[in-house]
N, C-alpha and C positions, 0 to 999 in steps of 0.2 A: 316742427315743435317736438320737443323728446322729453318733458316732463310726463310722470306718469299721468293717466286718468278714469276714471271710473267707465265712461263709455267714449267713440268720437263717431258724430252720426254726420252727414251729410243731408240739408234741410232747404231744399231750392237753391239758392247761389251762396248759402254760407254754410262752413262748416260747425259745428259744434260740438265743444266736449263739454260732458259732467265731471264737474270737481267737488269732491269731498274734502272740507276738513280743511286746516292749513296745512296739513301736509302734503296735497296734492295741487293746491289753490296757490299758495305763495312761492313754491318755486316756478310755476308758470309765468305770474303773473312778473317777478325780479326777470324771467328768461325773454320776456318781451318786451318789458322796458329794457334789458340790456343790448335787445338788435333794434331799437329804437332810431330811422334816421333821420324825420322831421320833426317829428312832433308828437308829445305826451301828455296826457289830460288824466288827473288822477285829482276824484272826487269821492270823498268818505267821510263818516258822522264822524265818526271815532279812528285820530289820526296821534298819536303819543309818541314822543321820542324816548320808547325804552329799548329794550334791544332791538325788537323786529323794527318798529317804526323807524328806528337809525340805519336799518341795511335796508330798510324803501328810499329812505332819504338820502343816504351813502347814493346808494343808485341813481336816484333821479338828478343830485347834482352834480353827477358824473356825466351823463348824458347834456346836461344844461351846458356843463365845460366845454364836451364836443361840438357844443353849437346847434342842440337839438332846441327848438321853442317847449323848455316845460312849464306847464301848467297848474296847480296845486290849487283844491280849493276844498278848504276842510270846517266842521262846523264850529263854529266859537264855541257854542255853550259843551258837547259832546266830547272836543280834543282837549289835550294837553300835552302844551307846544310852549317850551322857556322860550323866552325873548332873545337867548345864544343861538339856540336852534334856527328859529326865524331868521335872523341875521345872516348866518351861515348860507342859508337858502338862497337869499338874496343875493348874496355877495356870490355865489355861485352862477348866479345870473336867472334862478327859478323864477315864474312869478306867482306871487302866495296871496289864496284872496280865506282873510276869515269871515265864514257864511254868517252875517247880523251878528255883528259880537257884544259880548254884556257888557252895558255900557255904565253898570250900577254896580259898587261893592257891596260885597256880605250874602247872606244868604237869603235877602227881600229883592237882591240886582237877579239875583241866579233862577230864582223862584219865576220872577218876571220875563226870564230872557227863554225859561223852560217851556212857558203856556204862548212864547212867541210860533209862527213858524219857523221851522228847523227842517235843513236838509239831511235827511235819513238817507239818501242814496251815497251806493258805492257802485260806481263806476273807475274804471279804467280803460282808453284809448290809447291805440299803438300808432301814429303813420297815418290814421283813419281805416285799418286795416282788420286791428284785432283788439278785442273789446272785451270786458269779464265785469261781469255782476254778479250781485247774489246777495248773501246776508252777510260776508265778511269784511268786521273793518279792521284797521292797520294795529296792531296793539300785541301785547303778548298772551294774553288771553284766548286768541284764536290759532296763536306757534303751534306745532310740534311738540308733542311730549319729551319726546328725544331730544330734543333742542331748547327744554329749559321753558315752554311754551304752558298754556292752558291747556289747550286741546280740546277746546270748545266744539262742540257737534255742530257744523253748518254747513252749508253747501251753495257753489255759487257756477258760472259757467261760461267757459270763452268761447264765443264766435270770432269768427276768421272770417272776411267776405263781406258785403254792404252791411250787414245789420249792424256790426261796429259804429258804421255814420250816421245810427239813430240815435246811439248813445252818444257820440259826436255833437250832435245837436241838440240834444237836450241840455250840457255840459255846457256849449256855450253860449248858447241862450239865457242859461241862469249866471252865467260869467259877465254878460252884457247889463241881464238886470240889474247885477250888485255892482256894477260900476268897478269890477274887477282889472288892475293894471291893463295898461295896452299891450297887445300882443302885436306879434306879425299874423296879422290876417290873409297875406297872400300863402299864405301856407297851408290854411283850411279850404283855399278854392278845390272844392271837389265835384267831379263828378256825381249828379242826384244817382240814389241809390235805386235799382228797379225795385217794385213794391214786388213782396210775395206773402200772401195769404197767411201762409203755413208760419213763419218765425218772424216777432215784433217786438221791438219793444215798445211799452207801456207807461208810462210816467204820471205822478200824479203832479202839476205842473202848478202854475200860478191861479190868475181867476177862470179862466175857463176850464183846465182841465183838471181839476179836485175829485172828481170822481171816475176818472179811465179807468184805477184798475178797479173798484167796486164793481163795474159793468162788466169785468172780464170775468169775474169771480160769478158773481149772479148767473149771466150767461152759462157761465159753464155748469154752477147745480142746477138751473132749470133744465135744462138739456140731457142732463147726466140719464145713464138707462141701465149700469152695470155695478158702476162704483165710483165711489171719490175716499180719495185716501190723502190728507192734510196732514202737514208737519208745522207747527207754529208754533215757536216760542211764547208768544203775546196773542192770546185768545181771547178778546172781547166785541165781537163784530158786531154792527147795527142788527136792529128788530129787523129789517125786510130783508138783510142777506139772512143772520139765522134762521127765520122762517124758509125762506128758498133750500136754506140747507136740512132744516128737519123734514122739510115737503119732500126734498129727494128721499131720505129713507123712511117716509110713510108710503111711497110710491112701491116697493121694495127696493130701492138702490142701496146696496152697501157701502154705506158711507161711515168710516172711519177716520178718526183725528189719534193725532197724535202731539201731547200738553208737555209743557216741562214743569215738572216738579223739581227736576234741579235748575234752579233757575238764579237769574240776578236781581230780578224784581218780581218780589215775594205778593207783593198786591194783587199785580195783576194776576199772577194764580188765584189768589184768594179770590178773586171775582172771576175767574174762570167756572171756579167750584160751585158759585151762586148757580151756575147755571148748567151745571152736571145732571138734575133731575129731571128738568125739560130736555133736556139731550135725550137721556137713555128711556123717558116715555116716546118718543117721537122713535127711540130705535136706534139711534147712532151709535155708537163703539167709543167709548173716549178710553183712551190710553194714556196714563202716566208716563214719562222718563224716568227712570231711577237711576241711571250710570251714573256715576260721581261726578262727570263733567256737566257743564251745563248745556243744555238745551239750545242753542239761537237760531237753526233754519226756520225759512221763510218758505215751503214748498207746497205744490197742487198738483196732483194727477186726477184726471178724468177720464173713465173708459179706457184705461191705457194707452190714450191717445192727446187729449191734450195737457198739456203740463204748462207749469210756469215757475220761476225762480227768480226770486228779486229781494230786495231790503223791505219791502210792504209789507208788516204784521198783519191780523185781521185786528183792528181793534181803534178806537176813534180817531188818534195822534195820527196815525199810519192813514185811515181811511178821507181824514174829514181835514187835514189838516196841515202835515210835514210834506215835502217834498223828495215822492219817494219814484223807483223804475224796477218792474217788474219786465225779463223774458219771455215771452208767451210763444210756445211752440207745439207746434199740432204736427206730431210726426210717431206712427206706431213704436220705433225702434228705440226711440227716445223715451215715450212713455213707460216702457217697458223696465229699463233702465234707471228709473227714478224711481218705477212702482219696488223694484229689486232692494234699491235703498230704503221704501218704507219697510218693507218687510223686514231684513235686518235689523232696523232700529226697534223695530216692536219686539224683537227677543229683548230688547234692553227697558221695557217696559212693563207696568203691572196695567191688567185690565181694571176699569172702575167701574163696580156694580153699585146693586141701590144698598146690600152690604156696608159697600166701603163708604158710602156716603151717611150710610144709619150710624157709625162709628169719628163720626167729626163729632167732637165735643159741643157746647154752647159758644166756649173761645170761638172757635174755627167759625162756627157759624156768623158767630157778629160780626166779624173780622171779611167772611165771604161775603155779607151783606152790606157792609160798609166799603169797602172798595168796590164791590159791584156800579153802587150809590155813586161812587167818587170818580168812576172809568172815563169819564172827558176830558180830566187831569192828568192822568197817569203819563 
């Protein structure tokens, strides 16, 4: 692997790098669908044929040509995908599932198809070998500045080694569900992956597993004895995780978040802010974004040891509801490494005292209380 990366740690039988940004995330992840020789499983909310999404898809039906089995399964309500494009795919030999597509015109089909479940995961598998999740989806929103990109702030990370074949299996478990094209299944016969404690992933799945990563999250602020340092785009978590998380910092744990205020959905800030004054009595740290780019990681450090990285917001959709995979790696060198990225980003941040909260208007307030109200929806 020779794209760059923020860190590459070794974590029981797999390797893992942190990736920042699509500038370090999308050339890895085009460099491993390009050495692709069986088989390619690429699952995202947000999949568009603008320019990046056309050199994901350039790529993978280049691969499909060689004879590799690709796989493609993107969200109806989330992408935007012309009916050329689709075709192309096809006829390329891809095979294309859209995750519950809206089956109603106008804006009461779209409404209806939003409050459905929706798969929020991005995943990527290589071969069954090499795997990348995180909060980036396929669109130009999360490019490179240099390349004509958004440059959206997220962060996501490839393992190398079994833990790929959990992402593997979750992929086509929900391929199966939705009655996704036939594949060649003799190609997914793999080898079970050995278990290891230390790096997992995490899914929040159909009827039994809705609440996986809730209990990752929980576990980890009950436990916490030093720090917890959160970067979320989408801040609205249930009553009994944010209590678990003000109980850590009335415990003394420093626990710090990090909110986007430059964001793409202005709501669920608004109803983040609802809930900035029980934070900062409880003692928490909440931090704005201010960099002009927007906000979208999904990340957790605990103790500088355990971490996790996935598409999962803290907030209903994400916890209660979408179909999302979170990372989970318990490894010092790693924690370290991710805690390095919060710190960074918090130069790019203003702190929020009870100040900055005394200075919201009557607006802002109704506006923080009414979306608060409305957070099931969002």
């Amino acid at each position: 692997m020779t794209s760059a990366v923020t860190a590459e740690v070794t974590v029981g039988p797999t390797r893992v790098a942190l990736l920042k940004d699509g500038r370090q995330t999308y050339p890895a992840m085009l460099e491993a669908i390009a050495r692709a020789q069986s088989t390619v499983c690429l699952e995202t909310y947000v999949l568009r044929d603008d320019t990046t999404g056309l050199r994901f898809l350039h790529a993978l039906m280049d691969r499909a040509r060689a004879g590799v089995e690709v796989l493609v399964m993107y969200d109806h309500w989330g992408s935007e995908l012309s009916t050329e494009t689709l075709a192309h795919l096809r006829e390329a030999g891809v095979k294309v599932l859209g995750f519950r597509p809206v089956r109603l015109a106008g804006t009461a089909g779209r409404l209806l198809a939003r409050l459905r479940r929706r798969n929020h995961r991005k995943s990527l598998i290589v071969d069954g070998e090499v795997g990348f999740t995180g909060g980036l989806n396929i669109a130009n929103d999360y490019a490179d500045p240099a390349e004509g990109g958004g440059g959206w702030r997220d962060t996501h990370v490839r393992v190398v080694g079994p833990t790929a074949l959990e992402l593997e299996h979750l992929f086509l478990e929900t391929w199966r569900r939705q009655k996704g094209p036939a594949y060649d299944r003799a190609r997914f016969v793999r080898e079970a992956p050995a278990n290891c404690a230390r790096i997992r992933v995490v899914g929040n799945d159909f009827a039994r597993g809705t609440k996986a990563i809730r209990r990752e999250y929980t576990r980890a602020f009950t436990t916490a004895r030093e720090r917890v340092f959160l970067t979320h785009a989408y801040f609205l978590p249930p009553a009994k995780m944010l209590k678990d998380l003000m109980g850590a910092a009335r415990r003394g744990v420093r626990v710090a978040v990090i909110l986007a205020a430059t964001t793409d959905v202005k709501l669920v800030l608004w109803g983040a802010r609802w809930l900035y004054p029980r934070l900062l009595r409880a003692g928490v740290e909440v931090w704005e974004w201010k960099e002009g780019r927007v906000l979208h990681a999904k990340t957790a450090v605990v103790d500088g040891t355990w971490s996790t990285v996935g598409s999962s917001n803290l907030d209903p959709l994400s916890l209660r509801q979408n179909l999302e995979v979170n990372a989970v790696i318990v490894d010092e060198t790693f924690g370290q490494a991710l805690e390095g990225l919060f710190v960074d980003d918090l130069a790019r941040c203003e702190r929020v005292t009870t100040q900055t909260i005394a200075s919201y208007g009557p607006l802002m307030r109704a506006l923080s209380w009414l979306a608060f109200r409305s957070r099931r929806w969002m």
